[in-house]
C-alpha positions as CSV (number, residue, x, y, z in Angstrom):
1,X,17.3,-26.5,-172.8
2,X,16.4,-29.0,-170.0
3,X,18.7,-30.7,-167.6
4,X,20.5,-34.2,-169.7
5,X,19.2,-37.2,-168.0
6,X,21.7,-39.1,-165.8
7,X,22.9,-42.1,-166.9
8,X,21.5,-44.9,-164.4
9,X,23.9,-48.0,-163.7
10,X,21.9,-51.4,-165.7
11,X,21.5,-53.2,-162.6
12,X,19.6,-50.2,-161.1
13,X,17.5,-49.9,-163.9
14,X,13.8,-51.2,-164.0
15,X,13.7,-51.9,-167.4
16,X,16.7,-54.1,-166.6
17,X,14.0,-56.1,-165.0
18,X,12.1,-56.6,-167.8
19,X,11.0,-60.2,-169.4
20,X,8.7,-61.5,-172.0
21,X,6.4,-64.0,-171.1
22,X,3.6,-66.3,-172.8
23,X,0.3,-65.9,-171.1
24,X,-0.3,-69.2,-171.0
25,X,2.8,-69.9,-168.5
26,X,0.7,-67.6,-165.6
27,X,-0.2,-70.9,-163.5
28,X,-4.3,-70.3,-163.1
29,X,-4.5,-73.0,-160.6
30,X,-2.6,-75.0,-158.5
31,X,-0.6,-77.9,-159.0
32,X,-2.5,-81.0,-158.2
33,X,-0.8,-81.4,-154.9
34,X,0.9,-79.2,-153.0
35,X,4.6,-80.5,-153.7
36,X,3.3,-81.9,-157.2
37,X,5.1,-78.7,-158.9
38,X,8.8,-78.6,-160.8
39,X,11.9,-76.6,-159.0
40,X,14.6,-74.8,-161.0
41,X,17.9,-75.2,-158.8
42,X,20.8,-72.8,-159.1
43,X,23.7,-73.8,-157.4
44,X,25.7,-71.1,-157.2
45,X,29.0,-73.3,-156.2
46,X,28.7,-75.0,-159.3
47,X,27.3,-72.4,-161.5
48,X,24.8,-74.8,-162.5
49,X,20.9,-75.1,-163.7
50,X,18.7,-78.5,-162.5
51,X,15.3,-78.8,-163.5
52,X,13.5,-81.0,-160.7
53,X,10.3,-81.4,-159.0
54,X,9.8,-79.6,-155.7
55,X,10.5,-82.6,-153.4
56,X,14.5,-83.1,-154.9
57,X,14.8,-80.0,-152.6
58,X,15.9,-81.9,-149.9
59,X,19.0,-83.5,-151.8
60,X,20.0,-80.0,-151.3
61,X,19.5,-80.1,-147.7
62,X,22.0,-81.0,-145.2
63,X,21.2,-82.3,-141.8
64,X,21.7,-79.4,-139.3
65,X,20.3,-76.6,-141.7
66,X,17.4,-74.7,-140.7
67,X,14.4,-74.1,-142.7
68,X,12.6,-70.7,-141.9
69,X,9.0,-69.9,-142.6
70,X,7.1,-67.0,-142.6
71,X,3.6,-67.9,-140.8
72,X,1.3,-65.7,-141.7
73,X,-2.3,-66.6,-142.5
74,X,-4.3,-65.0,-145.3
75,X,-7.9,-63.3,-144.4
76,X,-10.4,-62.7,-146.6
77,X,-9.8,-59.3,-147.4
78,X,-11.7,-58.9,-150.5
79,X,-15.7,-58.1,-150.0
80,X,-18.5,-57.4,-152.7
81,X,-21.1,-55.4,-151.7
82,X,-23.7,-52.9,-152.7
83,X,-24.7,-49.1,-151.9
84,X,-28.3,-48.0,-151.0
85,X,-28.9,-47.1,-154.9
86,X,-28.2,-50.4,-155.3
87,X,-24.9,-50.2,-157.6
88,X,-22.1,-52.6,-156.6
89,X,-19.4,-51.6,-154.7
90,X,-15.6,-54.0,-153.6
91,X,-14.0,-53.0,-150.8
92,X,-10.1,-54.7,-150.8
93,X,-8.6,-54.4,-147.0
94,X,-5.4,-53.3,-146.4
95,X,-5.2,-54.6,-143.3
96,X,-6.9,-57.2,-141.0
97,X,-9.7,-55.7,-138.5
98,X,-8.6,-55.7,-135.0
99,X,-10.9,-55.7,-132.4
100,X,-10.9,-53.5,-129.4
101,X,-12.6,-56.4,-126.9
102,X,-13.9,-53.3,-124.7
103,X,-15.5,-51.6,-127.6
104,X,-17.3,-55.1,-129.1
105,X,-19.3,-54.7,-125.8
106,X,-21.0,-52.1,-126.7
107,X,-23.8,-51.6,-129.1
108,X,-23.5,-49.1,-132.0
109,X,-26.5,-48.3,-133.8
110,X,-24.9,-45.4,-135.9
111,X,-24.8,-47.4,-139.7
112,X,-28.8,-47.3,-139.0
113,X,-28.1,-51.1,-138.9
114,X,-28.0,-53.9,-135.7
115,X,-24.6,-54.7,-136.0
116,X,-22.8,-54.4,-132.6
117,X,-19.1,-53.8,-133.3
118,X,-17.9,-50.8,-135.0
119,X,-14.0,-50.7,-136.9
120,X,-12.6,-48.2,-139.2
121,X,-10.0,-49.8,-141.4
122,X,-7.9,-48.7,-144.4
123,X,-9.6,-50.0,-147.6
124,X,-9.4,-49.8,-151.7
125,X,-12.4,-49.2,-152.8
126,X,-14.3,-49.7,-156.3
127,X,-17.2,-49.1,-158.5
128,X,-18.6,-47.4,-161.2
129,X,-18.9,-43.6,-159.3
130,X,-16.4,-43.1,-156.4
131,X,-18.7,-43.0,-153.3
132,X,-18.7,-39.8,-151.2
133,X,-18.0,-40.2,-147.2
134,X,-21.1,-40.9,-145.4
135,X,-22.1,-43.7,-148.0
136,X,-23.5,-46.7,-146.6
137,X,-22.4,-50.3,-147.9
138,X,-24.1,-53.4,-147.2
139,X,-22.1,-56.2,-147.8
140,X,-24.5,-59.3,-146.5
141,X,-27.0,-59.7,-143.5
142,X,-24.3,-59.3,-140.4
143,X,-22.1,-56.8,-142.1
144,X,-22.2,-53.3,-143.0
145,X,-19.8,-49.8,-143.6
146,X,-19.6,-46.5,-144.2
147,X,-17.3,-44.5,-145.7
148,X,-15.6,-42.0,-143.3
149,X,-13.1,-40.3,-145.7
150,X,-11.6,-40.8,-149.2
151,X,-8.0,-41.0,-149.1
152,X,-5.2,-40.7,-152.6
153,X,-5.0,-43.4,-154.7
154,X,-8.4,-45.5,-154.2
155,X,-8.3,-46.0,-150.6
156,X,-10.5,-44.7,-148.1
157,X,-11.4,-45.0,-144.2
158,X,-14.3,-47.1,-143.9
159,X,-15.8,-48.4,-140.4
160,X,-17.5,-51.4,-140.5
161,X,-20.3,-52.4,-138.1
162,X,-21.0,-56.6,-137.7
163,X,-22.1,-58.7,-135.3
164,X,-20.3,-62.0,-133.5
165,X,-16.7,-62.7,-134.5
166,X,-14.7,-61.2,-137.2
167,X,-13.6,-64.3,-138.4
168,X,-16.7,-65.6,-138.7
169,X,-18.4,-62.6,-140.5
170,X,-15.1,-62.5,-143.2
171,X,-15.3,-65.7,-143.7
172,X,-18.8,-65.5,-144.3
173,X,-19.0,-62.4,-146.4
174,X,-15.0,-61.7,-147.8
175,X,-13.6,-63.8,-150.8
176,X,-10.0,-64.8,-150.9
177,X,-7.7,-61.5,-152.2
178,X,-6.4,-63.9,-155.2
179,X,-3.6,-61.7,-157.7
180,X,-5.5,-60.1,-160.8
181,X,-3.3,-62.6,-163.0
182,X,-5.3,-65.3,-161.6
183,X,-9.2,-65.1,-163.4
184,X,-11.8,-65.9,-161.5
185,X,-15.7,-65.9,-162.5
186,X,-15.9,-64.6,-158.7
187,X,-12.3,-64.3,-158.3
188,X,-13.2,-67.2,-155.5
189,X,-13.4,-71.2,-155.5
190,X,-13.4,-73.4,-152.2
191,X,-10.1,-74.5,-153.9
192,X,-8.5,-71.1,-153.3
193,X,-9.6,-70.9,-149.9
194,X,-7.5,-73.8,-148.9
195,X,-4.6,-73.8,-151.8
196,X,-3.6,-69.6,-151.0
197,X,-2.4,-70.6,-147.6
198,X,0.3,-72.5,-146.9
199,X,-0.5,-75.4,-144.4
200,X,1.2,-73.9,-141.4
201,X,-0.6,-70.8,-141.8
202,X,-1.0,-69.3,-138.4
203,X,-1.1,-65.8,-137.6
204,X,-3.9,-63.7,-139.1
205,X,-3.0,-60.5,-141.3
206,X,-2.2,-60.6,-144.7
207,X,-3.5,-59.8,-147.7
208,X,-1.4,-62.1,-150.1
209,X,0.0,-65.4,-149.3
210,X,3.8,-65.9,-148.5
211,X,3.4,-68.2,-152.0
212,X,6.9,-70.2,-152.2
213,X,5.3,-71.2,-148.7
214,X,2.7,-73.2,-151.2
215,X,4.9,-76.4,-151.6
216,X,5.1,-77.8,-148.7
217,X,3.1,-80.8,-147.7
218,X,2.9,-82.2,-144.4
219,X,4.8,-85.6,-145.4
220,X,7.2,-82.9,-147.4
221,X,7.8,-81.5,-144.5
222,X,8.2,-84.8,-142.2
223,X,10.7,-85.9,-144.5
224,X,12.5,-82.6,-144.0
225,X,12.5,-83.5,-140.2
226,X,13.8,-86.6,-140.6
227,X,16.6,-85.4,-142.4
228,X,17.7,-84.1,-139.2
229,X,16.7,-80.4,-140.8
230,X,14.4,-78.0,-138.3
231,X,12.0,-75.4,-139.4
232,X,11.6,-72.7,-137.5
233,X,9.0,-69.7,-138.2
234,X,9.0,-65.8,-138.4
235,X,5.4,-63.4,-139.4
236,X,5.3,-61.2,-141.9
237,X,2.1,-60.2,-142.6
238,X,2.1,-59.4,-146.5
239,X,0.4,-56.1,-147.4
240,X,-1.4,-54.7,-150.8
241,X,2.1,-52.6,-151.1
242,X,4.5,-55.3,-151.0
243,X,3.0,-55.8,-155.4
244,X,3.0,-51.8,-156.1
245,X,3.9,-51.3,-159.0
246,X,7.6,-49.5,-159.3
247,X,7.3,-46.2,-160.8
248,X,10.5,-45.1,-160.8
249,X,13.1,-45.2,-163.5
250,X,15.8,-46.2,-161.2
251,X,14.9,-49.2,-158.8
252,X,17.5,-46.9,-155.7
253,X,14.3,-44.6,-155.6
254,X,11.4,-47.2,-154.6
255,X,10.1,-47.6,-151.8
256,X,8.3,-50.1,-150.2
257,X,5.1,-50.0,-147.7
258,X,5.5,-50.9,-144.4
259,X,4.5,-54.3,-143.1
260,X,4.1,-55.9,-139.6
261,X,6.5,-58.7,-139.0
262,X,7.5,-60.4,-135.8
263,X,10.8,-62.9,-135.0
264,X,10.2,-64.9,-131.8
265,X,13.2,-65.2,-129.5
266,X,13.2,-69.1,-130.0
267,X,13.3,-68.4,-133.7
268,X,16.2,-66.1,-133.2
269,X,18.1,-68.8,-131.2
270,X,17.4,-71.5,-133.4
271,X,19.0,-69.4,-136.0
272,X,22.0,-67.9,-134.1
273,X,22.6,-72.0,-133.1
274,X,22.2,-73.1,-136.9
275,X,24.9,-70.5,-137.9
276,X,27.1,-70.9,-135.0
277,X,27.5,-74.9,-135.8
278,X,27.9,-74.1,-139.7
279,X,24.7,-74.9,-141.3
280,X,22.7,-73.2,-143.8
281,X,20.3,-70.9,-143.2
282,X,17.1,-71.8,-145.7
283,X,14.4,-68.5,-146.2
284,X,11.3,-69.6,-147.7
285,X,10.1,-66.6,-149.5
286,X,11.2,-63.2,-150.5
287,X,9.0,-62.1,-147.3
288,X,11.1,-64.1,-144.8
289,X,14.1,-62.6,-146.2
290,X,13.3,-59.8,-145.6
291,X,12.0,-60.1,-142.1
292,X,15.4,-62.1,-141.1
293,X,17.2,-59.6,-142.6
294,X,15.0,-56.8,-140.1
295,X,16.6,-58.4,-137.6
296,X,20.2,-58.9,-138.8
297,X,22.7,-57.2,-136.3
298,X,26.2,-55.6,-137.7
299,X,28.0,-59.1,-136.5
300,X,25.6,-61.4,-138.4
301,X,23.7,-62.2,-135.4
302,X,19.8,-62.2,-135.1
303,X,17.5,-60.7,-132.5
304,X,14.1,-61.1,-131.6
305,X,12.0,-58.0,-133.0
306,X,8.5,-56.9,-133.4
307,X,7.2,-53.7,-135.2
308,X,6.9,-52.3,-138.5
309,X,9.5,-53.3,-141.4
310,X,9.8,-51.6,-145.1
311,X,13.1,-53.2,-145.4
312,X,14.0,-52.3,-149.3
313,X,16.5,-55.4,-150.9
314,X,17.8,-54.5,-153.9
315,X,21.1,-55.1,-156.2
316,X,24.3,-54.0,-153.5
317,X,22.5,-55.0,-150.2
318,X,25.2,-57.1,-147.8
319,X,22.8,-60.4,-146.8
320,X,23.7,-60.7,-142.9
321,X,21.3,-63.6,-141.9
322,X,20.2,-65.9,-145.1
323,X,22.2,-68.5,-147.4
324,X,20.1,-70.4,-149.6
325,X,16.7,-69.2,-151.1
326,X,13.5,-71.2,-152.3
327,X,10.9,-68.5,-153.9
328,X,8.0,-68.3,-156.8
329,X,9.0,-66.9,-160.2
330,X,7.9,-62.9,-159.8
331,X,6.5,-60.6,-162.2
332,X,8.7,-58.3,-164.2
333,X,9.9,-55.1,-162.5
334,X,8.9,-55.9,-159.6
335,X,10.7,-55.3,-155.9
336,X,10.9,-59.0,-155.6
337,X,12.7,-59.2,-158.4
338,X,15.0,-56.8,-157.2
339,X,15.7,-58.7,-154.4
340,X,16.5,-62.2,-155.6
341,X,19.2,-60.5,-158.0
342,X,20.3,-58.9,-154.9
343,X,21.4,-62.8,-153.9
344,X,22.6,-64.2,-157.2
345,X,23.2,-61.2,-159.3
346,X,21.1,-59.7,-162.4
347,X,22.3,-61.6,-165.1
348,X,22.3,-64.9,-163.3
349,X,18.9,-63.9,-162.4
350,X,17.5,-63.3,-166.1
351,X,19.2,-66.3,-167.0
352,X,17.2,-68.0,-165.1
353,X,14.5,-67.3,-165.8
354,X,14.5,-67.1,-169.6
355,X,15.8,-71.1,-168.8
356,X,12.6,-70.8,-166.8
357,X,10.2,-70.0,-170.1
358,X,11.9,-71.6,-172.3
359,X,11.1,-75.0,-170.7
360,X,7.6,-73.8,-169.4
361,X,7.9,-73.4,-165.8
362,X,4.6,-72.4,-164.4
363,X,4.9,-68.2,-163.2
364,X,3.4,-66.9,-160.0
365,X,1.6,-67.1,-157.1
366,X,0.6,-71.2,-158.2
367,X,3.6,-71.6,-160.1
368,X,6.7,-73.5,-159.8
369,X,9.7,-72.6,-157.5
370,X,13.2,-71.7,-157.9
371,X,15.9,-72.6,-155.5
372,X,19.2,-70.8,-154.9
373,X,21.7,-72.5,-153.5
374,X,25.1,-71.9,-151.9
C-alpha cells in the first residue's frame, strides 16, 4: 500500500488558484490609449470594490507617496529563422546578448559567414526536428548561429555571429516576445513594438514587459507629479521563467528562475524618506515587488542592491517595503497570483477577480488593472 497523501493547507494549494474564464475577456490588443483602460480598486480599509478607469488612480494617491517603477526595457528576443535544409527554425532568448567590446574587434569567420561578433546565449529553440549541435541558422543577411549544445527542456546554447550593433541587428531581425495568449499572424505588429513597453522603458533585458507598467501616459504621469507624488524607478529585467508554469501540487514547493534586478541608492533614499515621513509606498507591478522586497532589511529599511533575485512571494510572506499595489489581472495558477494574495489574502483575491469577469474586465498583458489599496 503506498504512502496517504498529505493533506495541503487551501491557501497553499494550486488548484486554489484556479478560475474560469471566457476567451473572449484575454485583451488581444491594447486599449486605445495607454490610460484609456478600466481599474478595479480594492480598498482594503474599507473592504470595498470600485470599478473605475485607470486615471481615478490618483484619487487614491496622496501627496507625499511614492510611485515605484520597474524600468526595464523589452528586446526583441524572439527570431525566425531557417536551417541550411531550408526548414524553419525560432529561436526565443532567454536573455539579452551582451557584448564583450574587446571581442566585437575581432573578426570571426567560424559560422562560414562575415559576421564579425560572435555571442553564445541561452535560447528556446523550435521546429519540426530538434536540431543537433553544430547546426547552422540563418536568421536574415547580418545575422547568423549555431547550435553549440542542447540543454533540458527546449533550450540550447547557441552563438550568434552579426555584424554592427546588437540593437540594430535585433531590431532588424527579432520580433517582439508577445505572451502565446495574444494571436498574432506573425506574432508581430509595429503596434506591439511600441504598446509592450511601457513609456519609461530604459534598461535593456527582458523578455516580457513589466505590463501594469502599460498605463501610464506621459500627461498620466505629469498629473501624478503635480499631485506632489514622486516616481522613483528600480530594474528588473523579466525572464522566460518568471510565466513557468507551476508544477507542483503545493504552491511552498515552486520555485522561481532567477532574474537580474538592480535598486539605485537614490531609489533607496527616496523610499527610506517616503516611509520615514508616513507616505505610501506604491509598486507598480508584481516585478517591483518583488525587487523592493530583495532589498528589504529586518527593520523595514531599503538598501541599494544589484545581483541576481528569485525572490518567491507567496501566501505567509511578511511585506517589509510595499503598501499599496497596481498590477494586471494574471493567469490562473500562476506565481503572480500567488503573490498578490500574499497582500490581500486568497479569498479577497478570487473575489476579485470573479467581480473582475463578471463585469468584463479585460485579462493580461493588455488588459485592465487592479489596484490594492491600504
Amino acid at each position: 500500500m503506498g504512502r496517504e497523501q498529505k493533506s495541503i493547507d487551501f491557501d497553499y494549494s494550486v488548484d486554489a488558484y484556479h478560475y474560469d474564464l471566457p476567451p473572449e475577456l484575454i485583451a488581444q490588443e491594447p486599449a486605445k490609449r495607454r490610460d484609456d483602460s478600466r481599474l478595479l480598486a480594492l480598498n482594503r480599509q474599507q473592504d470595498t470594490i470600485e470599478d473605475l478607469r485607470f486615471p481615478n488612480i490618483i484619487q487614491y494617491l496622496e501627496p507625499h507617496d511614492l510611485l515605484v517603477v520597474n524600468d526595464t526595457k523589452v528586446f526583441p528576443a524572439r527570431i525566425i529563422g531557417k536551417k541550411e535544409t531550408g526548414g524553419r527554425i525560432e529561436l526565443f532568448l532567454l536573455e539579452y546578448p551582451q557584448v564583450d567590446k574587446n571581442q566585437a574587434l575581432r573578426t570571426d569567420n567560424s559560422a562560414g559567414n562575415s559576421a564579425t561578433t560572435p555571442l553564445t546565449v541561452t535560447a528556446l529553440l523550435k521546429s519540426s526536428k530538434r536540431p543537433k549541435p553544430g547546426t547552422r541558422i540563418i536568421c536574415g543577411t547580418n545575422l547568423e548561429g549555431v547550435v553549440q549544445e542542447l540543454l533540458p527542456d527546449g533550450k540550447a546554447r547557441v552563438t550568434l555571429f552579426f555584424q554592427g550593433d546588437i540593437d540594430d541587428t535585433l531590431a532588424a531581425c527579432g520580433k517582439v516576445p508577445l505572451p502565446p495568449y495574444i494571436r498574432r499572424p506573425d506574432n508581430d505588429s509595429p503596434k506591439d513594438r511600441e504598446r509592450y513597453q511601457t513609456i519609461y522603458a530604459n534598461r535593456t533585458g527582458a523578455v516580457a514587459a513589466p505590463t501594469a507598467g502599460l498605463h501610464f501616459s506621459e500627461s498620466l504621469l505629469k498629473k501624478i507629479a503635480a499631485h506632489n507624488v514622486k516616481t522613483a524607478a528600480v530594474t528588473l529585467h523579466v525572464g522566460y521563467g518568471t510565466f513557468a508554469p507551476v508544477r507542483v501540487a503545493d504552491i511552498r514547493q515552486h520555485t522561481l528562475h532567477e532574474e537580474y534586478a538592480v535598486i539605485p541608492q537614490k531609489t533607496a533614499d527616496l523610499v527610506n524618506e517616503t516611509k520615514r515621513r508616513g507616505g505610501k509606498i506604491w509598486a507598480v507591478g508584481t516585478t517591483t515587488v518583488r525587487t523592493l522586497e530583495f532589498g528589504a532589511t529586518d527593520n523595514g529599511r531599503l538598501q541599494a542592491r544589484e545581483g541576481w533575485c528569485n525572490l518567491y512571494i507567496y501566501p505567509g510572506y511578511r511585506f517589509r517595503i510595499i503598501n499599496n499595489l497596481i498590477t494586471n489581472f494574471h493567469l490562473p495558477g500562476s506565481s503572480l497570483l500567488f503573490l498578490v494574495a500574499a497582500l490581500i489574502g486568497r479569498k479577497k483575491l478570487m473575489a476579485c477577480y470573479h467581480h473582475a469577469i463578471a463585469r468584463n474586465y479585460r485579462f493580461y498583458s493588455y488588459g485592465d488593472a487592479m489596484a490594492i489599496v491600504t
